[in-house]
PDB file of N, CA, C, O and CB in Angstrom:
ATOM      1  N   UNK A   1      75.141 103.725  72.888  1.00  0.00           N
ATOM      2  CA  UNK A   1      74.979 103.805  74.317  1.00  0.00           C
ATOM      3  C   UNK A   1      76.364 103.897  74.960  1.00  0.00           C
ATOM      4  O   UNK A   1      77.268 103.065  74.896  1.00  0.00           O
ATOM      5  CB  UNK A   1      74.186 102.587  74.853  1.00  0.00           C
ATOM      6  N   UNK A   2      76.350 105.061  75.584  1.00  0.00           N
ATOM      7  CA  UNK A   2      77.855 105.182  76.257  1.00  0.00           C
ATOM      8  C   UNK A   2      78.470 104.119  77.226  1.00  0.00           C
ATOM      9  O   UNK A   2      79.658 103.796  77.223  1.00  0.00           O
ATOM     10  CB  UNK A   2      77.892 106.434  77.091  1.00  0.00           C
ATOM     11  N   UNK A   3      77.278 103.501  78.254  1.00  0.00           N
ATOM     12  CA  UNK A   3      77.350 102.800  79.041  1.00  0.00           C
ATOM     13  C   UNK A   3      78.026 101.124  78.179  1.00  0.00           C
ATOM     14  O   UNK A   3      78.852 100.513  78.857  1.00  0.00           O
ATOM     15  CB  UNK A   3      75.905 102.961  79.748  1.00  0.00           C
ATOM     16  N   UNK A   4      77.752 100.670  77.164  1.00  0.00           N
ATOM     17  CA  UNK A   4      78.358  99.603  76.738  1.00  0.00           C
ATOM     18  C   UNK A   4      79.314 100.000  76.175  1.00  0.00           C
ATOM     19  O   UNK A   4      79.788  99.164  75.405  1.00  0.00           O
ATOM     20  CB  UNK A   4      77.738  98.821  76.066  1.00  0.00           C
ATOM     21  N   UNK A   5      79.946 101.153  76.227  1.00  0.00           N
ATOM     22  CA  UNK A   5      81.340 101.541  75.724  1.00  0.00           C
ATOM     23  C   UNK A   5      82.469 101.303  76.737  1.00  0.00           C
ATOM     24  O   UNK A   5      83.600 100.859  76.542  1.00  0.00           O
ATOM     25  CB  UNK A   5      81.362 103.045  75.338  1.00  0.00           C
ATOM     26  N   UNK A   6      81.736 101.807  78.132  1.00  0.00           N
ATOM     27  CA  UNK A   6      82.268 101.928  79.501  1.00  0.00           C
ATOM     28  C   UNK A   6      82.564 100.783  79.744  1.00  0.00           C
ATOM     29  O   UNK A   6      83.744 100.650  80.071  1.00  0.00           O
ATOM     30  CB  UNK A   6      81.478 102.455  80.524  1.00  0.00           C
ATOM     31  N   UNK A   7      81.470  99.113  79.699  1.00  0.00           N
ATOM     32  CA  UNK A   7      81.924  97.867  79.682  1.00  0.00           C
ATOM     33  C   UNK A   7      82.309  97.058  79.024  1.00  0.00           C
ATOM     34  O   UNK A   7      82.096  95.853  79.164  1.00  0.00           O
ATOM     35  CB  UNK A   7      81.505  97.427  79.962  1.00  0.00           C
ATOM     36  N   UNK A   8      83.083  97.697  78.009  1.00  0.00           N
ATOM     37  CA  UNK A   8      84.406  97.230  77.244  1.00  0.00           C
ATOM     38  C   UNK A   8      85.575  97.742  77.463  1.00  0.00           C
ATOM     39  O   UNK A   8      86.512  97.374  76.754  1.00  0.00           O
ATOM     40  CB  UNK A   8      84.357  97.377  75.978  1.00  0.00           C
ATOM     41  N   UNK A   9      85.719  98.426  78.194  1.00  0.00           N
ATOM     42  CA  UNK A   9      86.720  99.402  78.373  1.00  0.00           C
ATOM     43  C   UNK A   9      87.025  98.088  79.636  1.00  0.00           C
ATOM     44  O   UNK A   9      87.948  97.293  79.812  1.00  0.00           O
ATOM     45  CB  UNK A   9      86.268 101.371  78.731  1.00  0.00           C
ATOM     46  N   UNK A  10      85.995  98.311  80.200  1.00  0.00           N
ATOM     47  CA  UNK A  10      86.190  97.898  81.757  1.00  0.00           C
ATOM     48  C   UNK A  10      86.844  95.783  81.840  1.00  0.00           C
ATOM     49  O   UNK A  10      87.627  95.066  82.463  1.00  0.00           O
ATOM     50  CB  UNK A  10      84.048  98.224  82.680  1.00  0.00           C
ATOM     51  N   UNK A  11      85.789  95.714  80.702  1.00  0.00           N
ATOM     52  CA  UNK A  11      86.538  94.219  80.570  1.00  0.00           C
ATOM     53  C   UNK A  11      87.868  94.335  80.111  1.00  0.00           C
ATOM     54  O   UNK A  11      88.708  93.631  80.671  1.00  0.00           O
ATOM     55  CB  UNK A  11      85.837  93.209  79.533  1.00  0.00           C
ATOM     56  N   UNK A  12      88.358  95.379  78.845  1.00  0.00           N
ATOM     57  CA  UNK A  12      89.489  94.951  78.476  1.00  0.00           C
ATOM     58  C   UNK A  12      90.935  94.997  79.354  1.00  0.00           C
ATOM     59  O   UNK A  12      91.990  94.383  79.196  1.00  0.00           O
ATOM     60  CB  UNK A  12      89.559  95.573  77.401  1.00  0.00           C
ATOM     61  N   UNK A  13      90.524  95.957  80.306  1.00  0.00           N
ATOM     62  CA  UNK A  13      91.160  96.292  81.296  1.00  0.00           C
ATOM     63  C   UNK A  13      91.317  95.344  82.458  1.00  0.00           C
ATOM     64  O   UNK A  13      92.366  95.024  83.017  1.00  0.00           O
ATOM     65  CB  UNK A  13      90.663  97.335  81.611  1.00  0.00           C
ATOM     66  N   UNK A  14      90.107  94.958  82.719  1.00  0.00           N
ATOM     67  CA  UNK A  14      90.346  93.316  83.097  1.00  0.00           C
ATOM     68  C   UNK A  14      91.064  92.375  83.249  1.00  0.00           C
ATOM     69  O   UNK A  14      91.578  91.765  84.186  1.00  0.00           O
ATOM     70  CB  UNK A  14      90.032  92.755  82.673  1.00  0.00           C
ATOM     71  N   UNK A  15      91.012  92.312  81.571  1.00  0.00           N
ATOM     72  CA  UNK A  15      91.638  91.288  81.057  1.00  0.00           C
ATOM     73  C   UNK A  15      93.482  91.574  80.848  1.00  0.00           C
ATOM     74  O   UNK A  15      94.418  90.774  80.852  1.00  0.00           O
ATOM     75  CB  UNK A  15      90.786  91.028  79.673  1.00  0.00           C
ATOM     76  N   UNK A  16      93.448  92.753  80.713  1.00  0.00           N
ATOM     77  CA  UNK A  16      95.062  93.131  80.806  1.00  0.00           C
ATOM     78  C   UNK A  16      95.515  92.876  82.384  1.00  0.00           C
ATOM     79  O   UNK A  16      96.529  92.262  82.717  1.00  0.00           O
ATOM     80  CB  UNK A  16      95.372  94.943  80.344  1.00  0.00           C
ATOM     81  N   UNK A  17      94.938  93.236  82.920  1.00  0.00           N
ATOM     82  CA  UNK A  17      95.366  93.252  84.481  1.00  0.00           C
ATOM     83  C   UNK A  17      95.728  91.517  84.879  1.00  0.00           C
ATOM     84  O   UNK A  17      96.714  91.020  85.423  1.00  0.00           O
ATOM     85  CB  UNK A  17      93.832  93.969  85.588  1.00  0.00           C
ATOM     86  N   UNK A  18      94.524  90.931  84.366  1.00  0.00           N
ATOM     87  CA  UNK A  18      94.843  89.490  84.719  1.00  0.00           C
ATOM     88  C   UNK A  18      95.229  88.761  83.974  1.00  0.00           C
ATOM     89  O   UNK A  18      94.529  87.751  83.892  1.00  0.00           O
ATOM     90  CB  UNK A  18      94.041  88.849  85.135  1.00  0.00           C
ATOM     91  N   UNK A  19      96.193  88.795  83.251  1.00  0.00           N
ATOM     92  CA  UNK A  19      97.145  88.428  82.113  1.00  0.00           C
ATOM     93  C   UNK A  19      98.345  88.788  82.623  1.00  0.00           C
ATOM     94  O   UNK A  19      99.322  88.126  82.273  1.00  0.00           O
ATOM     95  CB  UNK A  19      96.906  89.104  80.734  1.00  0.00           C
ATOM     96  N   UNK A  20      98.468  89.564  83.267  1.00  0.00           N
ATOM     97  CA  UNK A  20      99.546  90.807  83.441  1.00  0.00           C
ATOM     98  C   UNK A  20     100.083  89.921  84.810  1.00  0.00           C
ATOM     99  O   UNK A  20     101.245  89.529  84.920  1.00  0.00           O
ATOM    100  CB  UNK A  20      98.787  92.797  83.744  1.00  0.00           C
ATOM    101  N   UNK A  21      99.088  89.699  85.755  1.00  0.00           N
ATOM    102  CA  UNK A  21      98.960  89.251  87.398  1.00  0.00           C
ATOM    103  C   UNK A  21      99.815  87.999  86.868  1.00  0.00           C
ATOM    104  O   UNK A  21     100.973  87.676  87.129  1.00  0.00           O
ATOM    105  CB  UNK A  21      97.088  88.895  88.301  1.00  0.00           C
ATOM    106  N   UNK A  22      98.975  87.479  86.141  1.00  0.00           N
ATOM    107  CA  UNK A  22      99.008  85.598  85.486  1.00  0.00           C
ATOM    108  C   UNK A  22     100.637  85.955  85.410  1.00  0.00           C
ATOM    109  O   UNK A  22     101.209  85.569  86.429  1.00  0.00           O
ATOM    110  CB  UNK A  22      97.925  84.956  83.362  1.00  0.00           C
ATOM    111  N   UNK A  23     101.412  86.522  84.563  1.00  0.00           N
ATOM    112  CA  UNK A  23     102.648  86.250  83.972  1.00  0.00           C
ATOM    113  C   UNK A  23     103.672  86.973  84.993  1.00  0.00           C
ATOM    114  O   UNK A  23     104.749  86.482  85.334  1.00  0.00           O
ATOM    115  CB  UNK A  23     102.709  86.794  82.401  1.00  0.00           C
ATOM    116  N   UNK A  24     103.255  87.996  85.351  1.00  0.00           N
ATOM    117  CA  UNK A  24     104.266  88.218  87.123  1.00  0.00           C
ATOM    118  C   UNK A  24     104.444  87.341  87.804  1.00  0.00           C
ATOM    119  O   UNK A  24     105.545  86.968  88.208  1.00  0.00           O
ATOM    120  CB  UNK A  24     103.750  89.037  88.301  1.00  0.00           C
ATOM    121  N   UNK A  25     103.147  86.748  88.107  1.00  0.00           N
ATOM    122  CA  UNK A  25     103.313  85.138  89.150  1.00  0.00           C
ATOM    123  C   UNK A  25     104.712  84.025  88.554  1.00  0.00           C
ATOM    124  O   UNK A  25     105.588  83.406  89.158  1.00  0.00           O
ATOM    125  CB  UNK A  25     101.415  83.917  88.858  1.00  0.00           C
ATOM    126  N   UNK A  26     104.407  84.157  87.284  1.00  0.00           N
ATOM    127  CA  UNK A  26     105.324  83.300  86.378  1.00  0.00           C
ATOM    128  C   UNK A  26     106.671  83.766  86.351  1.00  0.00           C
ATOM    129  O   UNK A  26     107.540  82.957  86.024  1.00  0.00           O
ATOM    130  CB  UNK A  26     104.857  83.257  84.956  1.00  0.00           C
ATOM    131  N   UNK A  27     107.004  84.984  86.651  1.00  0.00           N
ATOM    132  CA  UNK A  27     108.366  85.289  86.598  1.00  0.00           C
ATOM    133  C   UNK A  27     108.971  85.526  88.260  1.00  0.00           C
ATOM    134  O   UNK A  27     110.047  86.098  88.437  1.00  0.00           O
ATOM    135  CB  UNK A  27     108.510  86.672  85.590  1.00  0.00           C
ATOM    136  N   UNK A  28     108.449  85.204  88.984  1.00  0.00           N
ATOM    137  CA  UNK A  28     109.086  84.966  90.522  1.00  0.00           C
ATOM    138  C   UNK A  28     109.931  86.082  90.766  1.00  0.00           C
ATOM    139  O   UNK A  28     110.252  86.207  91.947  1.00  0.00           O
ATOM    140  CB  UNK A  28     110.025  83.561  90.734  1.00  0.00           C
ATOM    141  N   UNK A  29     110.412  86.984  89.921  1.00  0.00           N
ATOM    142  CA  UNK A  29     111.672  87.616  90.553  1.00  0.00           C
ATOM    143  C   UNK A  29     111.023  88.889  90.484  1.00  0.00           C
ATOM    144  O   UNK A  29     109.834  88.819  90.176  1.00  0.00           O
ATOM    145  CB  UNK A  29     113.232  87.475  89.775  1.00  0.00           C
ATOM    146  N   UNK A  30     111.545  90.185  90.715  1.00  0.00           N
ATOM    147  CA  UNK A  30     111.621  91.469  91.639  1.00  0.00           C
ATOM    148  C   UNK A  30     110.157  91.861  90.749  1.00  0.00           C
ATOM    149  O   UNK A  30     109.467  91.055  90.124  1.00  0.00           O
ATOM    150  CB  UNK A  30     113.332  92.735  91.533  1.00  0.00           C
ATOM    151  N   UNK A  31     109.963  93.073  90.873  1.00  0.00           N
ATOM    152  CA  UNK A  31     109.194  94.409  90.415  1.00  0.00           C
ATOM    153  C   UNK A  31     109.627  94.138  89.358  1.00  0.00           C
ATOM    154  O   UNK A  31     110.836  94.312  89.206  1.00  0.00           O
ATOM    155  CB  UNK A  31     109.419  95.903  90.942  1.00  0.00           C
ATOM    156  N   UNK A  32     108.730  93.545  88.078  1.00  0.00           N
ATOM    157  CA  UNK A  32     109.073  93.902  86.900  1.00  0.00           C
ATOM    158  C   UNK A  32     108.318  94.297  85.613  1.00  0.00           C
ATOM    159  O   UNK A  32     107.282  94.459  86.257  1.00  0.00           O
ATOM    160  CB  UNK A  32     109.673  93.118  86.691  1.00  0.00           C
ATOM    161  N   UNK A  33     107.932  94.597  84.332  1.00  0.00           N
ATOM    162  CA  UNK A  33     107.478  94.974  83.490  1.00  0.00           C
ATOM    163  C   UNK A  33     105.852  93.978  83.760  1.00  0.00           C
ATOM    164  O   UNK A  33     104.849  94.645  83.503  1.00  0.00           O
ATOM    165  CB  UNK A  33     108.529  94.857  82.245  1.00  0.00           C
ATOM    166  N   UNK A  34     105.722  93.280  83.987  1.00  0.00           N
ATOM    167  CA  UNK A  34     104.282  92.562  84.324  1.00  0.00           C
ATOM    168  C   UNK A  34     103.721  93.177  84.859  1.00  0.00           C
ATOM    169  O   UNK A  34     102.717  93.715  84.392  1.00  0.00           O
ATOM    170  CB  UNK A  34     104.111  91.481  84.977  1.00  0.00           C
ATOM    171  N   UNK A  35     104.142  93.355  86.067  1.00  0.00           N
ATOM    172  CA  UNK A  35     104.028  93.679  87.712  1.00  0.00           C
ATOM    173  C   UNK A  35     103.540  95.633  87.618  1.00  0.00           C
ATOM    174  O   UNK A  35     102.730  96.100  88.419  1.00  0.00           O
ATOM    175  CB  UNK A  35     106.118  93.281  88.735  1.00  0.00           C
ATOM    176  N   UNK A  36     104.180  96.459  86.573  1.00  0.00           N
ATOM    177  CA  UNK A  36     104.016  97.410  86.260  1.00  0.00           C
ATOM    178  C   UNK A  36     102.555  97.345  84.999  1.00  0.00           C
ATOM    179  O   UNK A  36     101.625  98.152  84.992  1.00  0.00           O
ATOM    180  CB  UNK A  36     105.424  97.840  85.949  1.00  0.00           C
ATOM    181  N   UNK A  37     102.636  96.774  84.531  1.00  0.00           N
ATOM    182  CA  UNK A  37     101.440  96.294  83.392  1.00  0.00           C
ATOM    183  C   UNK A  37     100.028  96.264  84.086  1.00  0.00           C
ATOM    184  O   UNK A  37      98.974  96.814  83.765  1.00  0.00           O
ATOM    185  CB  UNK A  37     101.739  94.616  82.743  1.00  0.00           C
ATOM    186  N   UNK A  38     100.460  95.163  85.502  1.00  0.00           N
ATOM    187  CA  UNK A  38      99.572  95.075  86.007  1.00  0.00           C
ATOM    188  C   UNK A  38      98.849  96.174  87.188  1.00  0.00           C
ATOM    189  O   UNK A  38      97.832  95.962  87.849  1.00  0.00           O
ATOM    190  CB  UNK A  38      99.842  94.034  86.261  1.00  0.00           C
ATOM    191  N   UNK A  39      99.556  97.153  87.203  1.00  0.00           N
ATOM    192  CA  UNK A  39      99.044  97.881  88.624  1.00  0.00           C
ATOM    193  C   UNK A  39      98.488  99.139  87.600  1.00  0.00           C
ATOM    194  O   UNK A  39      97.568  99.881  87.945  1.00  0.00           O
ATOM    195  CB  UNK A  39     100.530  98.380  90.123  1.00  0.00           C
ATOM    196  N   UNK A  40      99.382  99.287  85.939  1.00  0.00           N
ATOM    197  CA  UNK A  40      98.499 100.573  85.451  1.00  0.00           C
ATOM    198  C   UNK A  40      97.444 100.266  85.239  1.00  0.00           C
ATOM    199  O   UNK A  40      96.504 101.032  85.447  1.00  0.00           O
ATOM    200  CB  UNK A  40      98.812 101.278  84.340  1.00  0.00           C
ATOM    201  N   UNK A  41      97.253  98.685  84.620  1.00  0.00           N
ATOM    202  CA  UNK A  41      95.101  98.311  83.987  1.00  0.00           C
ATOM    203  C   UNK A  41      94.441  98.678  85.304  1.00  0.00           C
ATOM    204  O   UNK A  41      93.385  99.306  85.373  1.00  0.00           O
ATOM    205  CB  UNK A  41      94.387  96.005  83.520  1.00  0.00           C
ATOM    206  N   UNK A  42      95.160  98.227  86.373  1.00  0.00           N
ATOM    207  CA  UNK A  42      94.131  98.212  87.704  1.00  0.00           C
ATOM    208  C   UNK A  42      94.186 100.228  87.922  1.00  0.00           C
ATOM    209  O   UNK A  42      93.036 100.629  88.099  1.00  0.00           O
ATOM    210  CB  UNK A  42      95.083  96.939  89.551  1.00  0.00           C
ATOM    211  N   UNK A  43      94.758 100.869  87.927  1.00  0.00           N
ATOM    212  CA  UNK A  43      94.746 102.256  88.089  1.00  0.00           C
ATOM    213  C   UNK A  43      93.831 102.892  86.914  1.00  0.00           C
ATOM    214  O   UNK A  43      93.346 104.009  87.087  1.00  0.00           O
ATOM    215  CB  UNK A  43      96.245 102.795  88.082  1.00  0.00           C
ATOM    216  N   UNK A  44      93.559 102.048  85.510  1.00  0.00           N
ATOM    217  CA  UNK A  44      92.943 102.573  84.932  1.00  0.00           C
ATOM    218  C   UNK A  44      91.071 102.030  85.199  1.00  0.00           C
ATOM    219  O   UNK A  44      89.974 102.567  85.048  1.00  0.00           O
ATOM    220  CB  UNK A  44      93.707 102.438  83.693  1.00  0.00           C
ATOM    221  N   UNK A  45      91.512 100.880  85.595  1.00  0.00           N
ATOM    222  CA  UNK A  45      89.948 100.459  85.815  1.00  0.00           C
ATOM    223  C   UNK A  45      89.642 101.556  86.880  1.00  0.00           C
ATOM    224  O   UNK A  45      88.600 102.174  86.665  1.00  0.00           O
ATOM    225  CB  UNK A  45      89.626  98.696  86.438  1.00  0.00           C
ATOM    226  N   UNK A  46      90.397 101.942  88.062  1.00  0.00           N
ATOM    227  CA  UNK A  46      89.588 102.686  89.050  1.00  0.00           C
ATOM    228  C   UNK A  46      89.809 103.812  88.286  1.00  0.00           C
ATOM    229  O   UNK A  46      90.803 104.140  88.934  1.00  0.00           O
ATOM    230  CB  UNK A  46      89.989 102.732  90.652  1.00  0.00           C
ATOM    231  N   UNK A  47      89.753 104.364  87.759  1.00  0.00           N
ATOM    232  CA  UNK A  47      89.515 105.841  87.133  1.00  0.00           C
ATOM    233  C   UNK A  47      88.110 105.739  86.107  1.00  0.00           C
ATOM    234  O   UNK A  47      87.500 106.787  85.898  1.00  0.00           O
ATOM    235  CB  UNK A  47      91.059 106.366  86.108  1.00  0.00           C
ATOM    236  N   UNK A  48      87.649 104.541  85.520  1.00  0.00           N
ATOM    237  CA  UNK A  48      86.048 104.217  85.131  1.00  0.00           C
ATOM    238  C   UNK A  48      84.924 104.905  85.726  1.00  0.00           C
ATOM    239  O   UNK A  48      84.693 104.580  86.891  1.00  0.00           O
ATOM    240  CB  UNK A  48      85.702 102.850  85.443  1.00  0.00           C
ATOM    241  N   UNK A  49      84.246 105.688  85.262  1.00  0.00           N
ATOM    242  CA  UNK A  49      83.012 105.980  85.889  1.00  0.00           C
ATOM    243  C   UNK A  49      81.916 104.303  85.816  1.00  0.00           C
ATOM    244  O   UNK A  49      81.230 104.168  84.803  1.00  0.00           O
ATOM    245  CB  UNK A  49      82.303 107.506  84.893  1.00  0.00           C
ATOM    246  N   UNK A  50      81.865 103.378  86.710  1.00  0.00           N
ATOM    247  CA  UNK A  50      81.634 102.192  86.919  1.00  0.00           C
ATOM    248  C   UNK A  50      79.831 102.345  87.573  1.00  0.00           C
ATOM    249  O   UNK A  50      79.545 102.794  88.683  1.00  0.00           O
ATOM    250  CB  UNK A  50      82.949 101.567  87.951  1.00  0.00           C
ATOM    251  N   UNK A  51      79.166 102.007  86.877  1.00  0.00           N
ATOM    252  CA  UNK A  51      77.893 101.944  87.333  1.00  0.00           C
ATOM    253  C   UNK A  51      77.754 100.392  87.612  1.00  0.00           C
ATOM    254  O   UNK A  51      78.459  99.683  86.894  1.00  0.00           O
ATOM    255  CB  UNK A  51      76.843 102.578  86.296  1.00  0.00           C
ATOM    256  N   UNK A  52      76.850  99.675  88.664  1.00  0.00           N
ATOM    257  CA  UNK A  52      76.241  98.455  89.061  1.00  0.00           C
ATOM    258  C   UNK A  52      76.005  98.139  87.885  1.00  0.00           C
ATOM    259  O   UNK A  52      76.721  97.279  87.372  1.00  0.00           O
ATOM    260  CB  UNK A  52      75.114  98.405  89.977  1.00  0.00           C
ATOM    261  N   UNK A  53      74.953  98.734  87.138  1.00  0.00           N
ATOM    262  CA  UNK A  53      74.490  98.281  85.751  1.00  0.00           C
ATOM    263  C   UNK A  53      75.576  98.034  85.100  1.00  0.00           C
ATOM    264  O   UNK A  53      75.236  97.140  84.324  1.00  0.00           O
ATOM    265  CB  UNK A  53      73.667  99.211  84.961  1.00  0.00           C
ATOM    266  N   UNK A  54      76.965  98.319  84.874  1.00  0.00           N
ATOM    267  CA  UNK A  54      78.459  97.510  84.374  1.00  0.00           C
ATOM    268  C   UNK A  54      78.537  96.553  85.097  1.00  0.00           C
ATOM    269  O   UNK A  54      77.952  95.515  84.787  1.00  0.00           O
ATOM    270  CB  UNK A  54      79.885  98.220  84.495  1.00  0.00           C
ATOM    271  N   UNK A  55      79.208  96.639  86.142  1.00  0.00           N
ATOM    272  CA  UNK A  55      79.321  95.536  86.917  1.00  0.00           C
ATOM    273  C   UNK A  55      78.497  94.484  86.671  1.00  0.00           C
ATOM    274  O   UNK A  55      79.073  93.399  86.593  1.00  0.00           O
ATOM    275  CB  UNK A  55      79.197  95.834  88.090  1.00  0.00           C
ATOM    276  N   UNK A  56      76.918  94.486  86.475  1.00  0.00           N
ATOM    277  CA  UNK A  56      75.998  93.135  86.567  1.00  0.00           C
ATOM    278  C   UNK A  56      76.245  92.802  85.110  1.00  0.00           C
ATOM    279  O   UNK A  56      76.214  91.619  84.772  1.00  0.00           O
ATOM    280  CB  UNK A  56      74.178  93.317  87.033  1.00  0.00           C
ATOM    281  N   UNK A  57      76.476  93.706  84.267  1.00  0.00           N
ATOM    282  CA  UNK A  57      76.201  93.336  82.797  1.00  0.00           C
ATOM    283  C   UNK A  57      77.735  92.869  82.415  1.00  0.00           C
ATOM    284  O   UNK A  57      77.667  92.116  81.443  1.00  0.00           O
ATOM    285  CB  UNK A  57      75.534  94.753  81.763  1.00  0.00           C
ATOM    286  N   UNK A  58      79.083  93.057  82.846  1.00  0.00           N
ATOM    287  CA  UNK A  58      80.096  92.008  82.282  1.00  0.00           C
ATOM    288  C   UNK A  58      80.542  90.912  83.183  1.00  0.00           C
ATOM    289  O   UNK A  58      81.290  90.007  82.814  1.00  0.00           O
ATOM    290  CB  UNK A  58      81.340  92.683  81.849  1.00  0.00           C
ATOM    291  N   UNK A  59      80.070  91.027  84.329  1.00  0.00           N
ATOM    292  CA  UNK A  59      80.302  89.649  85.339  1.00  0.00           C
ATOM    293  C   UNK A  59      81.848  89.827  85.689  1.00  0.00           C
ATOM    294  O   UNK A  59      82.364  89.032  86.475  1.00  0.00           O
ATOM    295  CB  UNK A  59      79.984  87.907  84.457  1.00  0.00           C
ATOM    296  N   UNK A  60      82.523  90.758  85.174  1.00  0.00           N
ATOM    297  CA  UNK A  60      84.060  90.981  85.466  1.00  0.00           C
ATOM    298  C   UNK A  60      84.326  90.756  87.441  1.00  0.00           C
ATOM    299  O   UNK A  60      85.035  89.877  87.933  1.00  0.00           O
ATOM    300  CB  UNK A  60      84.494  92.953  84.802  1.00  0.00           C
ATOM    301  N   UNK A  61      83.911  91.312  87.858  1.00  0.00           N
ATOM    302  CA  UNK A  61      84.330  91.198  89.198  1.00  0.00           C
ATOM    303  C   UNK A  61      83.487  89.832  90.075  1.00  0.00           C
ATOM    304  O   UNK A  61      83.316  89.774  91.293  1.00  0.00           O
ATOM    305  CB  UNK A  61      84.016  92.744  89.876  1.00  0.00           C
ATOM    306  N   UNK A  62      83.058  88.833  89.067  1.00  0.00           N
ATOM    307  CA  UNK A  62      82.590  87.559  89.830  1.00  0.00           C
ATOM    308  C   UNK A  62      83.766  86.131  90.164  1.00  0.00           C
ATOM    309  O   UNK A  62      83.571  85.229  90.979  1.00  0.00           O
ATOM    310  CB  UNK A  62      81.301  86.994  88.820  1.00  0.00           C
ATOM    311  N   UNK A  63      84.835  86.281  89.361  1.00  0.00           N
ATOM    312  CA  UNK A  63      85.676  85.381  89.795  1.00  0.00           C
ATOM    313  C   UNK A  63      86.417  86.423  91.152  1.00  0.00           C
ATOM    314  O   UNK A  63      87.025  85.748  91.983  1.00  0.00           O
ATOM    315  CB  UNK A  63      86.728  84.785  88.408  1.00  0.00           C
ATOM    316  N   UNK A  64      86.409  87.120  91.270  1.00  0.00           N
ATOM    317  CA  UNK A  64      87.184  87.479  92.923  1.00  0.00           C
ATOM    318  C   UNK A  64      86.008  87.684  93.523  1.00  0.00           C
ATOM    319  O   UNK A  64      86.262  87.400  94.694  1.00  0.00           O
ATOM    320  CB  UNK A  64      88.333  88.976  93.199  1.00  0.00           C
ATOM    321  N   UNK A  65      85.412  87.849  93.496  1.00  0.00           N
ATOM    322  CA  UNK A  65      84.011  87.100  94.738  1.00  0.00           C
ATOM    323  C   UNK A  65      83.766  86.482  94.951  1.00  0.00           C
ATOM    324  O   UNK A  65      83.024  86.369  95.928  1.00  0.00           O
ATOM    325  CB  UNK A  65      82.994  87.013  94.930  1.00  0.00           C
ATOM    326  N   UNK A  66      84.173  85.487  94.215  1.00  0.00           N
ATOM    327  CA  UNK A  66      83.729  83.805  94.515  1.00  0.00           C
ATOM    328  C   UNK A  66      83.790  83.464  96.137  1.00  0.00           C
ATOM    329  O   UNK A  66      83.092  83.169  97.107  1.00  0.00           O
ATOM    330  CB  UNK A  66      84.975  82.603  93.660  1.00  0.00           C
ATOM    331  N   UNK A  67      85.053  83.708  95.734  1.00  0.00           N
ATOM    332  CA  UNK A  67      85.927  83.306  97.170  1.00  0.00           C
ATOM    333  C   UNK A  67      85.629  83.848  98.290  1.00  0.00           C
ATOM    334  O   UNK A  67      85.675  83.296  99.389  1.00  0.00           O
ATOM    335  CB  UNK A  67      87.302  83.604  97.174  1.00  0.00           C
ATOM    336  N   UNK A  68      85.198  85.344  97.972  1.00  0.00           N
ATOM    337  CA  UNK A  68      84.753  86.074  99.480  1.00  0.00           C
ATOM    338  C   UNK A  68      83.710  85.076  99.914  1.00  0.00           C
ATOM    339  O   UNK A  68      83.881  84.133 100.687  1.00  0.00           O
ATOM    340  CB  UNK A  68      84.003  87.832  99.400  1.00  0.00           C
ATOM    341  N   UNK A  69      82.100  85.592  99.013  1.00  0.00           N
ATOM    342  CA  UNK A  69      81.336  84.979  99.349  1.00  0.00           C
ATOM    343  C   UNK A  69      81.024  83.410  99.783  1.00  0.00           C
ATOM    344  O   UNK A  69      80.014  83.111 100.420  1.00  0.00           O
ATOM    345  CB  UNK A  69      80.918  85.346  98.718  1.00  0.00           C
ATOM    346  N   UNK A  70      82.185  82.286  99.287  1.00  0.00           N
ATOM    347  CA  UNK A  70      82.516  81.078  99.073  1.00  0.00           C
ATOM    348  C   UNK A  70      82.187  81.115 101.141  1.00  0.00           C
ATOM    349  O   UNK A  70      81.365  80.689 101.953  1.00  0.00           O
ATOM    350  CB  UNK A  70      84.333  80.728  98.058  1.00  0.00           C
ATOM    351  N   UNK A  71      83.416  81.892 101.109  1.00  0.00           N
ATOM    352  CA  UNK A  71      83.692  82.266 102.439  1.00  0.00           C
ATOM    353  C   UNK A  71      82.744  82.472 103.511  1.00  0.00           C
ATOM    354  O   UNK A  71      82.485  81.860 104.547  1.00  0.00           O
ATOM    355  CB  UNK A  71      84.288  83.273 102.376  1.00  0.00           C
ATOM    356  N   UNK A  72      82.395  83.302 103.069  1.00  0.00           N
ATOM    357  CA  UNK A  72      80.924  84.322 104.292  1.00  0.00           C
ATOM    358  C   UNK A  72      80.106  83.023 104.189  1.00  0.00           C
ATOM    359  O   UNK A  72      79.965  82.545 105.314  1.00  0.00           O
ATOM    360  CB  UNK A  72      79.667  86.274 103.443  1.00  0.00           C
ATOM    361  N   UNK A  73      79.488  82.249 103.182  1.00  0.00           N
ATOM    362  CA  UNK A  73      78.364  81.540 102.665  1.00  0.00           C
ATOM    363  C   UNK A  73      78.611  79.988 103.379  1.00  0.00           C
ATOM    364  O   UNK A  73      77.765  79.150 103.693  1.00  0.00           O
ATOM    365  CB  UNK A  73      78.354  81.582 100.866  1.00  0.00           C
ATOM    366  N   UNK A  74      79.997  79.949 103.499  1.00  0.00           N
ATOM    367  CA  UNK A  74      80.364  78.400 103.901  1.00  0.00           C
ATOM    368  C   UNK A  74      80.009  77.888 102.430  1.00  0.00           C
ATOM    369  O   UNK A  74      79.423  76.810 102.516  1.00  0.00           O
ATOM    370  CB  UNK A  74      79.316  77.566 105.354  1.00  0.00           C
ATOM    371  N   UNK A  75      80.189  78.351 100.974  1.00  0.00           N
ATOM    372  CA  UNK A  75      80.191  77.386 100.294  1.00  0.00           C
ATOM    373  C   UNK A  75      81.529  76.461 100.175  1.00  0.00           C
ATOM    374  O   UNK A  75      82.609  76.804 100.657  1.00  0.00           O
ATOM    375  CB  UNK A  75      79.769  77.867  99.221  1.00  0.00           C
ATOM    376  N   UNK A  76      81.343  75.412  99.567  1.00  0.00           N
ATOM    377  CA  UNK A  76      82.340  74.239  99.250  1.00  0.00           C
ATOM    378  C   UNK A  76      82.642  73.865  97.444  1.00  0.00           C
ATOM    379  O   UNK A  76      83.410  72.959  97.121  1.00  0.00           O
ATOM    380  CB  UNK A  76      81.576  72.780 100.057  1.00  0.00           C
TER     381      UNK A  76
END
């Protein structure tokens, strides 16, 4: 099934991006090899042909929603 090929791709990319975010934060100083790490996973995730049916099936984009919805919802 092509589609569970697409949401591995899409997690691993994910997961590079926020590894990538994680260890930029950690190095405080300019534009650097992280910071570049991190903006190609994110340029490659938007180039995914991304169906809902991905999205619901790896849960990847539920920790940055939290917060929106946390938000809109008044959760605590």
């Amino acid at each position: 099934m092509a589609e569970n090929g697409q949401a591995v791709d899409l997690v691993e990319l994910f997961e590079k991006a926020s590894k990538a975010a994680e260890r930029a934060v950690g190095d405080g100083g300019g534009v650097g090899a992280e910071e570049v790490r991190c903006t190609e996973a994110l340029k490659a995730m938007g180039s995914l042909p991304v169906s809902t049916a991905i999205l619901m099936s790896t849960q990847v984009f539920n920790p940055l929603l939290l917060p929106i919805f946390s938000r809109t919802l008044r959760l605590s």
